[in-house]
GUDO-876171 format. One record per atom (N, C-alpha, C): x, y, z. Coordinates in steps of 0.02 Angstrom, whole numbers, padded with zeros to 5 digits, always signed. Layout:
BEGIN
XYZ...
END
This chain:
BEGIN
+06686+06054+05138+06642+05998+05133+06589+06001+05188+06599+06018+05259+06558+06011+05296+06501+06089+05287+06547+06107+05246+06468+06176+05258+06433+06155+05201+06455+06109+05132+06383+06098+05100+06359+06038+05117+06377+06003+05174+06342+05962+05204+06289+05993+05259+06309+06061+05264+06267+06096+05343+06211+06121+05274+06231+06129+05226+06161+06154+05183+06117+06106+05148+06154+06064+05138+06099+05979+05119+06069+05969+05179+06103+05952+05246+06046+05954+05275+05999+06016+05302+06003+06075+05289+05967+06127+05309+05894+06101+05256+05913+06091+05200+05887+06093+05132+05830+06030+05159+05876+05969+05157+05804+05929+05212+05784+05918+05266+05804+05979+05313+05767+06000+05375+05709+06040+05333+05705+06090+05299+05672+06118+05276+05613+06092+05213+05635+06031+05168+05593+05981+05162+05538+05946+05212+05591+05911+05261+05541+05876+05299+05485+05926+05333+05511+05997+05342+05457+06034+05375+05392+06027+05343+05430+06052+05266+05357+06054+05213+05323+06000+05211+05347+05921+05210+05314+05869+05225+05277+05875+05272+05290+05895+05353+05271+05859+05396+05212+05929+05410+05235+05974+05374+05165+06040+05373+05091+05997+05328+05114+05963+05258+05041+05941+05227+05043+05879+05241+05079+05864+05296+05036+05799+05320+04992+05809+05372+05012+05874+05395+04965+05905+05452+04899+05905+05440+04891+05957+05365+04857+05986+05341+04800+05935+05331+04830+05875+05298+04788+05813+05260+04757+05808+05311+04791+05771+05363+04751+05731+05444+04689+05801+05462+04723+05859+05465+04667+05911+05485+04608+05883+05430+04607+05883+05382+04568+05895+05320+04517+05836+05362+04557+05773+05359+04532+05717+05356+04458+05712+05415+04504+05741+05486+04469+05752+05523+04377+05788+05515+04407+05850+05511+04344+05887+05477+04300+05861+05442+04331+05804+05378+04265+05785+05351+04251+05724+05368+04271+05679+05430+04233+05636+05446+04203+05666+05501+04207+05726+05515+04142+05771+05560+04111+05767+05522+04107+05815+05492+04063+05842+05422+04012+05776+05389+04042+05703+05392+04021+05651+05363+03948+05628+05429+03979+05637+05485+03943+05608+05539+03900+05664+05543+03909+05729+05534+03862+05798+05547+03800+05763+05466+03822+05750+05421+03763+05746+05351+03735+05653+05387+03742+05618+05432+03719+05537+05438+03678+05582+05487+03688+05629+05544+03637+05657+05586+03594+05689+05570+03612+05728+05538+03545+05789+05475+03522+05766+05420+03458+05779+05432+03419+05756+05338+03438+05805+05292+03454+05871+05309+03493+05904+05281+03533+05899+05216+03544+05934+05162+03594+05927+05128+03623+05979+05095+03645+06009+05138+03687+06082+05149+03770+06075+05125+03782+06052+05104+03858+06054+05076+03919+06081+05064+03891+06145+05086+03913+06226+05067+03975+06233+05098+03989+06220+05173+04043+06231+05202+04111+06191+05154+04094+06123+05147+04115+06087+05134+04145+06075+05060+04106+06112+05021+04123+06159+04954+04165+06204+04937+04154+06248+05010+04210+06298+05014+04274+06253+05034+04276+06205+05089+04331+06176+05111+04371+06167+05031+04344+06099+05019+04358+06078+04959+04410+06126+04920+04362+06184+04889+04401+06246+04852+04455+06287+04885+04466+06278+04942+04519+06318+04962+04586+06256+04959+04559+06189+04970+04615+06156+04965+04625+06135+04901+04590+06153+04857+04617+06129+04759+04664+06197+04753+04663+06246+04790+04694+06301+04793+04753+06300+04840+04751+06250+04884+04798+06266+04930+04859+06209+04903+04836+06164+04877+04895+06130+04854+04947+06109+04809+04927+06161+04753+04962+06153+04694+05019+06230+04720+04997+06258+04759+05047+06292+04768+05124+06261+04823+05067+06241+04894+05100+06169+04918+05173+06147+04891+05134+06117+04835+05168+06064+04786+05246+06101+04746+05226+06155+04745+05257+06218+04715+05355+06228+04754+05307+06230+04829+05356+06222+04874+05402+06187+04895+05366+06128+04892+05399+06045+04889+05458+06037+04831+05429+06073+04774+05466+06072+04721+05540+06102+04726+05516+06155+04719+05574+06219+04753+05623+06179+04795+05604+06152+04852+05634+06123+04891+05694+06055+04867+05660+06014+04803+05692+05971+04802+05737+06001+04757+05734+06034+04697+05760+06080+04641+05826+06127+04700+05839+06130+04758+05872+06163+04799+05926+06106+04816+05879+06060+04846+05923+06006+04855+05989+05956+04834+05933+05954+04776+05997+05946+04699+06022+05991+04686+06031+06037+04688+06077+06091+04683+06144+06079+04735+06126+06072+04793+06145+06062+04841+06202+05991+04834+06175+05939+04811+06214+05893+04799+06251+05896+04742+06217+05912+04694+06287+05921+04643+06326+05956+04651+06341+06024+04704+06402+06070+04735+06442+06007+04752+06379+05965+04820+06439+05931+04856+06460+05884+04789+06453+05852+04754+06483+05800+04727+06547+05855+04687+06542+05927+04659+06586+05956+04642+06649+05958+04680+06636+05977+04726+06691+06001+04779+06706+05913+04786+06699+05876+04781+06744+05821+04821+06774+05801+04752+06736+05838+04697+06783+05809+04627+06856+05846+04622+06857+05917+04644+06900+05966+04661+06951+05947+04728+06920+05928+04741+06957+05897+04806+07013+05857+04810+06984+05789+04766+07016+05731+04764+07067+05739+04690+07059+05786+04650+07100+05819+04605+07150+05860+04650+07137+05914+04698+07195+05945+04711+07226+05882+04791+07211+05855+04797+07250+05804+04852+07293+05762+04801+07291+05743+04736+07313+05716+04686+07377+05758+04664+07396+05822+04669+07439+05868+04668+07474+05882+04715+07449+05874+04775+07483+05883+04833+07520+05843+04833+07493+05761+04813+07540+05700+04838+07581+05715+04794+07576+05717+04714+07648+05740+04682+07712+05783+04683+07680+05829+04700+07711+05893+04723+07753+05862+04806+07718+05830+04856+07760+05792+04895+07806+05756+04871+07791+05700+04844+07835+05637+04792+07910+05676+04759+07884+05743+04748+07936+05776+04714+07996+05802+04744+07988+05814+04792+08038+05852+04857+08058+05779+04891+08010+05748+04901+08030+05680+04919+08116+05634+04892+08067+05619+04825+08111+05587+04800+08176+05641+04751
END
């Protein structure tokens, strides 16, 4: 029991990473384009280009992201339905034991 509990939580140590990686990502993003916002209120400019590319690398960067996240939870549940197995197995063979006691017992 305790080692598929050491892998549920590995499973959301390794979740929260992926969370706490595209929340990074977002705040970075965010940052940049309220530069980017204050760089186009200073320039008459209307150059967009960088910001185009930004854009396209992140319609690209996150469905794969997402991909990961997935994986991750699809692991997870995996993960929990072992554990809910094993304690079904469990509490079945402790159910035998006590008989099998009861029996020598009585």
């Amino acid at each position: 029991m305790a080692e598929v509990c050491r892998d549920i939580d590995k499973g959301l140590a390794n979740l929260q990473a992926a969370i706490n990686r595209l929340n990074n990502r977002v705040n970075e993003l965010d940052k940049r384009l309220k530069k980017l916002e204050n760089n186009d209120k200073s320039n008459d400019g209307n150059d967009n280009s960088d910001l185009e590319k930004r854009v396209k690398k992140l319609e690209k960067d996150l469905p794969e992201l997402g991909g990961v996240v997935k994986d991750l939870i699809e692991d997870i549940s995996d993960l929990i339905e072992a554990s809910r197995n094993h304690s079904a197995t469990s509490e079945t063979n402790q159910e035998i034991f006590k008989t099998i006691i009861e029996l020598f017992i009585n």
